[in-house]
N, C-alpha and C positions, 0 to 999 in steps of 0.2 A: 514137282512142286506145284504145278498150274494143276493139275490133277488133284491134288490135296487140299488146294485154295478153295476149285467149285466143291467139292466135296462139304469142304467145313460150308462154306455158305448154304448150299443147299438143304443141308442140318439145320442148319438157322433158319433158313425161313421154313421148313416144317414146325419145329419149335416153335416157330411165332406165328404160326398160322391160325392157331384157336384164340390166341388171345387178340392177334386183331381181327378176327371176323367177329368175337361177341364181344367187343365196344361201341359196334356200331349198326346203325340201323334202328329200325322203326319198331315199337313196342307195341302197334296198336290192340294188342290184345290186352293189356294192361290198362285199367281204369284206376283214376286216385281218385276219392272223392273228400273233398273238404266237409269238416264235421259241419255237422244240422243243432240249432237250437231246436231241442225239444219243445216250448213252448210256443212258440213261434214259426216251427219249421221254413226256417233261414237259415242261410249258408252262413257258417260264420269263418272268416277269411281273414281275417286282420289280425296282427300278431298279439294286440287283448285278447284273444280268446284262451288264456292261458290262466288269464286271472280269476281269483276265484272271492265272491263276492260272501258275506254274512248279513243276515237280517235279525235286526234286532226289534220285536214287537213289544208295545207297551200298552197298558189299561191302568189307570188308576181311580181313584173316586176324588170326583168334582165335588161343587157345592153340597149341599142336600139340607134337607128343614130336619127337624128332630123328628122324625118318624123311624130314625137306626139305617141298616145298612139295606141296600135293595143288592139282589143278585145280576147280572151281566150275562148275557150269554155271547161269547167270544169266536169270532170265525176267521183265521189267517190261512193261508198257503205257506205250507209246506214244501221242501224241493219236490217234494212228487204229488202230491196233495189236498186236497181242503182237510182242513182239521178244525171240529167245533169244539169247544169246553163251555162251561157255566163257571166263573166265580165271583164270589160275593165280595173281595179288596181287591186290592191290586194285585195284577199278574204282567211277570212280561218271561220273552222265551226268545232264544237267539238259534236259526237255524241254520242252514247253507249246507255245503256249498252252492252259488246259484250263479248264474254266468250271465254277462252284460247282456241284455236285449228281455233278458226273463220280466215277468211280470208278479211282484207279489200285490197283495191288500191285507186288510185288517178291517173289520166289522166289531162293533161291539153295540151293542141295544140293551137298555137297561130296562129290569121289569117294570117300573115305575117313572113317571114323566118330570115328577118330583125330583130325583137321582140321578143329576150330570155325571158325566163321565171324559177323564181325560186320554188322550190317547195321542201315539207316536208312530211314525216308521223311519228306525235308522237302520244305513247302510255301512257296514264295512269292506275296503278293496284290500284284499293282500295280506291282515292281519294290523290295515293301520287304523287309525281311530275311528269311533263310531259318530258319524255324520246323519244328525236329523232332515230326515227327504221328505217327512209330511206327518202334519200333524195337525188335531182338532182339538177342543179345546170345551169345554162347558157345554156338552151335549148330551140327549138320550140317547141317540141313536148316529151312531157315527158312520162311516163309509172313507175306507182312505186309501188309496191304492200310488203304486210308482213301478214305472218301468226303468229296471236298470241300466242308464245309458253316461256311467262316467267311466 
């Protein structure tokens, strides 16, 4: 019987000899790296980094004297990109996904000094409501930028 006893143990701990030698110990070969804002190249670490942001860009026409419509040429950021257009009313365009720390703008220059022009930048987190983060108001030539940090 004492024969039978070491027998079975000694089973067992062969049995369990793999699985407790790979529990433990040091992985130094293993690197994780926490992801990188693209735009910023920053470590992004914090459990926001999951949220996923929308921009919503706006141009309309301001004031103007009876001379008709003047054209606009339009320059926002894109998630990857500058993108220019030209239009003559209002235009607006919602893009994303774009992640906290990103930096969008909006540019708009009207052909004429005459022809104000309105403009916006809202943000939405998550799919919840669109929140105005900057805006200008009765210009030719606008300039409007916001770094995503809610």
């Amino acid at each position: 019987m004492k024969k039978e006893a070491i027998s079975y143990i000694l089973m067992l701990i062969i049995a369990l000899f793999p699985i407790m030698t790979a529990c433990g110990g040091d992985d130094d070969d293993v690197t994780v790296k926490p992801p990188v804002n693209t735009n910023t190249n920053e470590e992004v670490t914090s459990p926001e980094s999951n949220d996923n942001y929308y921009v919503k860009y706006e141009v309309e026409e301001g004031s103007q004297n009876s001379y008709g419509r003047a054209e606009r040429t339009v320059v926002y950021k894109d998630v990857k990109e500058e993108k220019k257009i030209t239009v003559k009313s209002t235009w607006d365009g919602t893009y994303g996904p774009f992640k906290k720390g990103d930096k969008v703008y909006l540019k708009a220059k009207s052909s004429s000094v005459y022809f104000k022009s309105n403009a916006r930048i809202s943000v939405s987190k998550n799919k919840e409501a669109f929140a105005i983060q900057a805006e200008e108001r009765e210009s030719e030539d606008i300039k409007l930028e916001y770094v995503i940090d809610y």
